[in-house]
C-alpha positions as CSV (number, residue, x, y, z in Angstrom):
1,X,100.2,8.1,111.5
2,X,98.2,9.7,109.4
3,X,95.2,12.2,110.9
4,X,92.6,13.1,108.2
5,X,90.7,16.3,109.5
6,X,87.4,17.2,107.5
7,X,86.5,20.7,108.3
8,X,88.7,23.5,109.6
9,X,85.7,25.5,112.1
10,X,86.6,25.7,115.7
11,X,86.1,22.0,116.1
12,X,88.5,21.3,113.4
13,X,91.0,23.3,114.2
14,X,91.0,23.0,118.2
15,X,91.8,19.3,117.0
16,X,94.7,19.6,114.7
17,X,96.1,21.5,117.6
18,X,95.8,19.1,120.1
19,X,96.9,16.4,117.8
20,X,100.1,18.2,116.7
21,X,100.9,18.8,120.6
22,X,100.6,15.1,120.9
23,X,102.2,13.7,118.0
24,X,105.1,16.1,116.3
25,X,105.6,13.7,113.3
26,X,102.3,12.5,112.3
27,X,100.8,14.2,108.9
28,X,98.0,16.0,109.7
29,X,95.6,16.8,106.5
30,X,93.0,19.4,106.8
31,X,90.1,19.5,104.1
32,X,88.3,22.9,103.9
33,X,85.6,23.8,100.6
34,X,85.3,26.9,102.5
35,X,88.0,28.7,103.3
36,X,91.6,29.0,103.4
37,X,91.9,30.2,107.1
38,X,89.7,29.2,110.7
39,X,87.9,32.2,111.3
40,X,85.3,32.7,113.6
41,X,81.9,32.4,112.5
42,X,79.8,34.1,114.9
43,X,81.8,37.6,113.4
44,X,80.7,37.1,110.0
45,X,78.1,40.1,111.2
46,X,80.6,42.6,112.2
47,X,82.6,42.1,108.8
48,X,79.7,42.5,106.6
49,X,78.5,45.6,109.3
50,X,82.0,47.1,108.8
51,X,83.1,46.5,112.1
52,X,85.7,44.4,112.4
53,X,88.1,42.8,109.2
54,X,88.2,39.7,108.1
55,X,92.0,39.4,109.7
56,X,89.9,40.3,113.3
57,X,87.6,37.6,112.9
58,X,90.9,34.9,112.8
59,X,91.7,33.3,115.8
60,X,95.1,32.1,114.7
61,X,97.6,33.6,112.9
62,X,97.3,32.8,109.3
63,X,101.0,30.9,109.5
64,X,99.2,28.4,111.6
65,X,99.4,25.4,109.0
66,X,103.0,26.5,108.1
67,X,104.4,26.4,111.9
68,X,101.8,23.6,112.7
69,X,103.1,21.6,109.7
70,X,99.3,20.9,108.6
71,X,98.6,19.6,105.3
72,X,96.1,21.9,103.7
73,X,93.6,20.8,100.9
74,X,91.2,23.2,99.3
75,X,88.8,20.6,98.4
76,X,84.9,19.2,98.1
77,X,84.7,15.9,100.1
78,X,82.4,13.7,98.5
79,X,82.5,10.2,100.3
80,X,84.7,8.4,103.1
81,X,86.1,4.8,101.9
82,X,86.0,3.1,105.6
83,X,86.8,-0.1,104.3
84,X,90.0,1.5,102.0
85,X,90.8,4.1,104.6
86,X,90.6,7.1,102.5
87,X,88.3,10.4,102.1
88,X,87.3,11.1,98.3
89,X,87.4,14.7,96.7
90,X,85.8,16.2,94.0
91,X,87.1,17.7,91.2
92,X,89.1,14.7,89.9
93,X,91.9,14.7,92.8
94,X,93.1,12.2,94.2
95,X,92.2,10.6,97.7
96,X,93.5,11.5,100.8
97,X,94.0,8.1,102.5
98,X,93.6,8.0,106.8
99,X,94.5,6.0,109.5
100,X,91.9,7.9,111.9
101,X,89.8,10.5,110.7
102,X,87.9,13.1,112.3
103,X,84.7,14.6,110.2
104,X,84.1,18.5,112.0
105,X,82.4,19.3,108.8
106,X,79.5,22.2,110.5
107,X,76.2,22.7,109.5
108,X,74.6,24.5,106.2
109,X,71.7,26.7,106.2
110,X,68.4,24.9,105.8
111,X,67.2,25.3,102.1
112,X,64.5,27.6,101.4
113,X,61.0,25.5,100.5
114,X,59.5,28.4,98.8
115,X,58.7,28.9,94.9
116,X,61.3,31.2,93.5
117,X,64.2,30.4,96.3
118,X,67.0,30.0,93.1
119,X,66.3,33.5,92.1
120,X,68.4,36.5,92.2
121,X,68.3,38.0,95.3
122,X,67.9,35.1,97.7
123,X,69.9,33.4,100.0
124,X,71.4,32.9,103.3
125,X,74.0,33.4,106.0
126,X,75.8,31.3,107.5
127,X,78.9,30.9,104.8
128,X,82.0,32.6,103.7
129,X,80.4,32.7,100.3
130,X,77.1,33.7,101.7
131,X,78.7,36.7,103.5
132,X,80.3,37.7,99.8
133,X,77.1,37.1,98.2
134,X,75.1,39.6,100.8
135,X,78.1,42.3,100.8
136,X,77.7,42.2,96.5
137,X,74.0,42.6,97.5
138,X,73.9,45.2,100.4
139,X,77.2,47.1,99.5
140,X,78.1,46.4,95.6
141,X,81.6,44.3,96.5
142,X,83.1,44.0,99.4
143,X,82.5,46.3,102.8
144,X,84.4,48.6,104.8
145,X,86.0,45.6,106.5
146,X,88.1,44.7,103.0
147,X,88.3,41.9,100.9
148,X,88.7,38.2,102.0
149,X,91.7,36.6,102.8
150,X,91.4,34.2,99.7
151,X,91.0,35.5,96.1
152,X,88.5,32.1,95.3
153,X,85.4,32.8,96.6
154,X,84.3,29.5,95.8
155,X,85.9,26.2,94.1
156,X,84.7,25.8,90.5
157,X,84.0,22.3,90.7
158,X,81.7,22.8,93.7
159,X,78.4,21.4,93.1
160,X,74.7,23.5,92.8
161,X,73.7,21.9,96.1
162,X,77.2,23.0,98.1
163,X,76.6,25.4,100.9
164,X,79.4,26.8,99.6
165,X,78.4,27.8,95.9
166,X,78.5,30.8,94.6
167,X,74.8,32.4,94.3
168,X,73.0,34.9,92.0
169,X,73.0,38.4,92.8
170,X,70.0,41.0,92.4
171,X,72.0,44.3,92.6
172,X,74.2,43.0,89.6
173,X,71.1,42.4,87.2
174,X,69.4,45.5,88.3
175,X,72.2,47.6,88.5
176,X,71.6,48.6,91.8
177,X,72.3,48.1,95.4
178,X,69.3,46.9,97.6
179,X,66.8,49.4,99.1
180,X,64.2,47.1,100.4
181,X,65.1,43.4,102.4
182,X,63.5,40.6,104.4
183,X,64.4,38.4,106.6
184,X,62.8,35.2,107.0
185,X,63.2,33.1,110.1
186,X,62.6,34.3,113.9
187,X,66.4,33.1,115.0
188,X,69.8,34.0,116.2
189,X,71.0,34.3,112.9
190,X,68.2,36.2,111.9
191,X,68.0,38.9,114.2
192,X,72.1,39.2,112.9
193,X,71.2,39.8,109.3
194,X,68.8,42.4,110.5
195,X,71.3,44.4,112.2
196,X,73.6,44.2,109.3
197,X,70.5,45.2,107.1
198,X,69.9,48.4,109.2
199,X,73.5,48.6,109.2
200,X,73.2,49.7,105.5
201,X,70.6,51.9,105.3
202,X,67.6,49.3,105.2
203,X,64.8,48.7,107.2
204,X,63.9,45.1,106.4
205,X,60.8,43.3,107.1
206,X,61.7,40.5,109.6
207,X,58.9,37.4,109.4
208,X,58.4,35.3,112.0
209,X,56.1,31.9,111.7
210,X,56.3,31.4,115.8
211,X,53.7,33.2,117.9
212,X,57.3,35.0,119.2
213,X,60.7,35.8,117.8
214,X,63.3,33.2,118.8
215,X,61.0,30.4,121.0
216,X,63.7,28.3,121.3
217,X,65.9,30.8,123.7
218,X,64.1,33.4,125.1
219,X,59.5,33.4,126.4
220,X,57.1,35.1,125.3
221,X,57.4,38.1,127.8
222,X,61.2,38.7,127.0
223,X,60.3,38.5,123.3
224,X,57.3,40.9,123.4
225,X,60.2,43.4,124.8
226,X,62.5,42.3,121.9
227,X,60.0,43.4,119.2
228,X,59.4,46.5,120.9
229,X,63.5,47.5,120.4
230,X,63.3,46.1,117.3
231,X,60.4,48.3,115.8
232,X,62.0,51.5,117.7
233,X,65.2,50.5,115.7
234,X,62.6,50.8,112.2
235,X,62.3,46.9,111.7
236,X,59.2,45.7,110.5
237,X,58.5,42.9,112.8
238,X,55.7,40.1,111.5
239,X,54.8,37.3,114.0
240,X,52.8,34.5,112.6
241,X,53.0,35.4,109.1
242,X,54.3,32.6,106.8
243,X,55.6,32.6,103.5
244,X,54.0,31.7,100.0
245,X,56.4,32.1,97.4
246,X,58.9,34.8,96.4
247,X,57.6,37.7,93.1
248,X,60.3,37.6,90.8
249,X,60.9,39.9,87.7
250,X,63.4,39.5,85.3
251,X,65.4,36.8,87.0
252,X,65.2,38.5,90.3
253,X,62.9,39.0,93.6
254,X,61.3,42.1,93.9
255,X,58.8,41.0,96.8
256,X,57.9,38.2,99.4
257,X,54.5,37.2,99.3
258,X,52.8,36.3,102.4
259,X,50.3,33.4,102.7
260,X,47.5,35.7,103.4
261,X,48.1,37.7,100.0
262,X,50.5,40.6,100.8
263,X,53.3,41.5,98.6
264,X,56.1,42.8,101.1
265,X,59.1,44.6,99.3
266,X,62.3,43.2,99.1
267,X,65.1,43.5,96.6
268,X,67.0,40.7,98.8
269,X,65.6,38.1,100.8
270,X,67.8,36.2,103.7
271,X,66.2,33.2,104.8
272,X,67.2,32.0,108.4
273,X,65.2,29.6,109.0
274,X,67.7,26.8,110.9
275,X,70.4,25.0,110.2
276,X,71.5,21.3,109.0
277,X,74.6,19.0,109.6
278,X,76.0,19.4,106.7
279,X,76.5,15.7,106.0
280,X,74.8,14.7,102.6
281,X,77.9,13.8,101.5
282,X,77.6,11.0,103.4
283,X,75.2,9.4,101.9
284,X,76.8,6.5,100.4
285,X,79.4,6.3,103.2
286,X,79.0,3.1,105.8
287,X,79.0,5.9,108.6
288,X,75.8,6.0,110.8
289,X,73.1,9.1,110.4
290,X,70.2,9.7,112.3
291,X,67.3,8.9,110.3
292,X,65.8,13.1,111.1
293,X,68.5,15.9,109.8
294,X,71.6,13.5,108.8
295,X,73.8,14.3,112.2
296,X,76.9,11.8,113.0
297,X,75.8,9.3,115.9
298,X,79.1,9.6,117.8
299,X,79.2,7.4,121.7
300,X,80.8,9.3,124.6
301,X,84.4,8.8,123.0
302,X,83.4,11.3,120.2
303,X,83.7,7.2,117.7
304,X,81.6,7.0,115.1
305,X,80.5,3.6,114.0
306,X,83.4,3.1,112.7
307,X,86.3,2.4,115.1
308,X,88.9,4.8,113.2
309,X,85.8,7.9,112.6
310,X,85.0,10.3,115.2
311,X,82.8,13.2,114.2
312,X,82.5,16.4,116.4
313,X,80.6,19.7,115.9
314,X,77.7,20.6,114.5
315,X,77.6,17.7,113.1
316,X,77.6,15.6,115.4
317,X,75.1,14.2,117.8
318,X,75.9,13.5,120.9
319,X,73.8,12.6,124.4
320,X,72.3,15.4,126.1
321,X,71.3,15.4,129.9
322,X,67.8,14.4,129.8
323,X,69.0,11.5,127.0
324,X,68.3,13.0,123.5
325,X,70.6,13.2,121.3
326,X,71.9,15.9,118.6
327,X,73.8,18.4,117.8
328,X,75.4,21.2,120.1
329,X,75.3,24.4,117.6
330,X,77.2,26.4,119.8
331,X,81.2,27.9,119.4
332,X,82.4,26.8,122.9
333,X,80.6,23.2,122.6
334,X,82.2,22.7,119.7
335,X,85.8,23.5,120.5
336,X,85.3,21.3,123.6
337,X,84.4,18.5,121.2
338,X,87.5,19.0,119.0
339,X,89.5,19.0,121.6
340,X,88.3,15.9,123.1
341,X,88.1,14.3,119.7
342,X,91.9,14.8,119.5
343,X,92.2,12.4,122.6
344,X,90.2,9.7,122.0
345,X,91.9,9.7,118.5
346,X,95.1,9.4,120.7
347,X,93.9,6.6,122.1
348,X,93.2,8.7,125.6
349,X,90.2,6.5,128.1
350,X,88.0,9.9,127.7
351,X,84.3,11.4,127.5
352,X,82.7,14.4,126.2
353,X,80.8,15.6,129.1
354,X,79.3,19.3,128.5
355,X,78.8,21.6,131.7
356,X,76.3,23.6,132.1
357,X,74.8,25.3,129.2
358,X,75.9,28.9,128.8
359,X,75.6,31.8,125.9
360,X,75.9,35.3,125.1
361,X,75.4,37.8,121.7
362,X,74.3,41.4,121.3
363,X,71.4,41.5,119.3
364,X,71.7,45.0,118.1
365,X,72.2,47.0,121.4
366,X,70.6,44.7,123.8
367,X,72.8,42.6,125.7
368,X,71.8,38.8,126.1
369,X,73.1,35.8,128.5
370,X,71.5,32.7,129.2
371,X,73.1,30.2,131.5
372,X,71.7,26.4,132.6
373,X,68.2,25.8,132.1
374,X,66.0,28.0,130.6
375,X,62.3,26.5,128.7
376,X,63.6,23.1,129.0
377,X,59.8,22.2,130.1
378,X,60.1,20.2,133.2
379,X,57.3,20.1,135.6
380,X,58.7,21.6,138.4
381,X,60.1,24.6,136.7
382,X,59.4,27.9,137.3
383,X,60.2,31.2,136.6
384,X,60.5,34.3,138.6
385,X,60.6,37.4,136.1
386,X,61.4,41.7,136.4
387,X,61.5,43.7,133.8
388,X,63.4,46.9,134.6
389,X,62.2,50.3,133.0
390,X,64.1,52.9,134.2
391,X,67.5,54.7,132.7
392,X,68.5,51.2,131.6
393,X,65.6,48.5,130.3
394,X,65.9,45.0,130.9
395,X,64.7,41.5,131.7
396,X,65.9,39.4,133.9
397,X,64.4,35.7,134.1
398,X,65.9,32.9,136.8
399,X,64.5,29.6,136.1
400,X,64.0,27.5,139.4
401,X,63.1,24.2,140.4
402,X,61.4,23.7,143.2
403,X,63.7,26.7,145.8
404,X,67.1,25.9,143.5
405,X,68.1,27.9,141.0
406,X,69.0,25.9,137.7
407,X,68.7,28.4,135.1
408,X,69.0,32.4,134.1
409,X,68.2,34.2,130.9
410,X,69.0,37.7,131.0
411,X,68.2,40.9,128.2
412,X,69.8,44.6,128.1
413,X,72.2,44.4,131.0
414,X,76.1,42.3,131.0
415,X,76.6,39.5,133.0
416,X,79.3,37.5,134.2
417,X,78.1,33.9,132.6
418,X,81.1,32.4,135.0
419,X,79.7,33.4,138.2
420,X,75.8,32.6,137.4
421,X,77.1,29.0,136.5
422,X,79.0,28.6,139.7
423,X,75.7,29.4,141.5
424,X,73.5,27.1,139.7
425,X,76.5,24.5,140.4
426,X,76.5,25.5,144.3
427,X,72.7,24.3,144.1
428,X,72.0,28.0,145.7
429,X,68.6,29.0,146.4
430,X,66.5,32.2,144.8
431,X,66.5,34.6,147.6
432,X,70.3,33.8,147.9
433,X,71.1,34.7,144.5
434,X,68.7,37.6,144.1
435,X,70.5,39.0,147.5
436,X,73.7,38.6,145.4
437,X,72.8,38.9,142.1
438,X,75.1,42.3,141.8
439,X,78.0,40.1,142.0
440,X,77.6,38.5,138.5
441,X,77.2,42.4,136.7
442,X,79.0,42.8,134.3
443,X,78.2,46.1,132.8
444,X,80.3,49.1,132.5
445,X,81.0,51.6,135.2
446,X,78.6,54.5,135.4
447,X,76.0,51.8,134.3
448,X,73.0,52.4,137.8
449,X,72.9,49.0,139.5
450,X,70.1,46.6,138.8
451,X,67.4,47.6,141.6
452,X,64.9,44.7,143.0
453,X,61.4,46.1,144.1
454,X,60.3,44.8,147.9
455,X,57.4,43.2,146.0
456,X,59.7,41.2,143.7
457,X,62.1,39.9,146.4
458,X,59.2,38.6,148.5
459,X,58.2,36.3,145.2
460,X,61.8,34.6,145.8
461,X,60.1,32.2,148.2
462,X,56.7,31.3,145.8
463,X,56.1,29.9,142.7
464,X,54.7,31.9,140.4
């Protein structure tokens, strides 16, 4: 057999493994424009911050194709041939033919709509390339964590609209690093490149379109506090202020100018404002899309519409709880899906079924966890809310509906994801979690415990 993998993320890579446990003899091919080696995405922060190297941010040993016997091609897929089994490649190689294939292929970054986006100094985060492109920026080369683990950077036959293209950089014509910088786009990723722009010495201006920074994970109490740390950190936080163009001199931004007229500073721009499936390439392939952002449509079994395609990942879109479908953007959803993927590829009767929703991150040094269902807009959902603002400040939200807990989204303390997921599985009640809730800390051990006022416990039993 011969197992075509497009895309060698977490869901990529979680599969090849489960195939090669499965099959010792079949020739697994991996395709990767990327990179040479899985790494983990979600670290690209702490590499550009200095933090951690690029080696740390590997999962696997970087043997893993050698003792895995994987077939690695550097390559830019351009189409899938269902009806001739094969995957075509750019750069005048030859095909890689299939008898199943799975496309993991991620997301890109959502292009920029805004007049002088292809100038110097502009660009995004979410790529290998776009993390050398910001440490050229921000540093001048690479940062404390070292160079990459592959010399290429890029593939020179990778087209202008890759995500993977090598872009422009401002410091290079000016000859100098960056001193001002904005981000643009009120998300996870954003909030990221602002810690790695404060990181180096700038304090960036951080717009936000929303009436709050990150709407889609956290309300408008929990991100009132967020801008608070943020601005005591020196970030200039804008809510509701969108963009008009870019002010570019000499082939490279020197300013962001707002829709209402103001010219904020920035010698480098990082727009964050969401992400795609990255499956263009698709276009003329007899694969379905959805009709809004290009995702996979994929049934239970992870197939695509063709019999021998499954798709998993961010590019994927898959049936959620209440019905909709789309992508799960998320680390662990994704390696979930690549393992499963590897089944039903062997044939195995199996679903992709996700549990309940869970996530963490530190957004500079404020913890965050969410866990089931948090702004999901039901009827019957409430929310009982404390904000703590003693030696250590915090919120903590649990989402109810009706007396059942479903749902907890948690700022500046640790939590133990494993055991507020258990409760919302056990269908407990709010005063029986908040009479618990020390049970699921997490923090460290001189950290004072989380203290519920009288008046607070006595809203466990009302709506509020």
């Amino acid at each position: 057999m011969k197992f075509v993998i497009i895309g060698n993320g977490v869901a990529g890579t979680e599969a090849a493994i489960a195939l090669r446990h499965r099959e010792s003899d079949a020739q697994i091919t991996i395709i990767s424009e990327e990179s040479d080696h899985f790494f983990s995405r979600t670290a690209l922060m702490y590499i550009l911050s200095g933090q951690l190297s690029h080696r740390d941010t590997e999962p696997y040993e970087r043997d893993l194709y050698a003792r895995m016997n994987f077939v690695r091609v550097r390559a830019r897929a351009l189409g899938v041939d269902t009806k001739g089994h094969q995957v075509r490649l750019a750069g005048g190689l030859d095909p890689v033919p299939y008898d199943r294939l799975l496309i993991a292929c991620g997301s890109r970054p959502r292009p920029a709509p805004w007049p002088g986006s292809d100038q110097a100094g502009v660009g995004h985060f979410v790529t290998h390339q776009d993390l050398t492109w910001l440490e050229r920026e921000l540093h001048g080369g690479v940062s404390k964590a070292g160079p990459a683990p592959q010399a290429d950077a890029h593939l020179a036959y990778s087209s202008p609209d890759s995500p993977y293209r090598v872009r422009p950089v401002a410091a290079e014509l000016r000859g100098r690093l960056a001193r001002t910088g904005a981000v643009i786009g009120g998300g996870l990723i954003g909030i990221e490149v602002v810690e790695t722009m404060l990181a180096a010495g700038i304090s960036p201006h951080f717009l936000i379109r929303e009436r709050w920074f990150w709407p889609v994970a956290i309300n408008q109490d929990e991100s009132t506090w967020m801008a608070q740390r943020m601005r005591e950190h020196g970030v200039h936080v804008h809510l509701q202020r969108e963009v008009e163009r870019f002010v570019v001199q000499d082939g490279a931004i020197t300013a962001v100018r707002t829709v209402d007229g103001e010219d904020l500073p920035a010698d480098v721009a990082v727009v964050t404002i969401g992400v795609l499936p990255n499956t263009d390439w698709l276009a003329e392939s007899e694969i379905q899309r959805q009709q809004r952002g290009g995702a996979i449509v994929v049934g239970p079994d992870l197939r695509t519409s063709d019999p021998d395609v499954f798709a998993a990942g961010d590019c994927a879109a898959v049936e959620w709880f209440n019905g909709m479908r789309r992508p799960e953007q998320l680390w662990y959803t994704g390696r979930d899906q690549g393992r499963v993927a590897a089944r039903s590829i062997m044939g195995d009767d199996v679903r992709y079924k996700r549990s309940h929703w869970y996530n963490s991150a530190k957004l500079m040094d404020i913890e965050y966890t969410t866990a089931g269902l948090v702004d999901f807009g039901f009827d019957d959902m409430w929310s009982w809310f404390l904000e703590e603002t003693g030696t250590v400040r915090s919120t903590t939200r649990i989402v109810c509906r009706g007396q059942r807990v479903v749902g907890f989204n948690m700022l500046g303390r640790r939590w133990d994801h494993r055991v507020l997921i258990r409760w919302i599985a056990e269908r407990r009640s709010l005063s029986w979690v908040l009479d618990r809730l020390q049970q699921a800390a997490f923090d460290t051990e001189f950290v004072p415990r989380l203290r519920i006022p009288d008046e607070k416990r006595r809203q466990a039993t009302q709506p509020a």
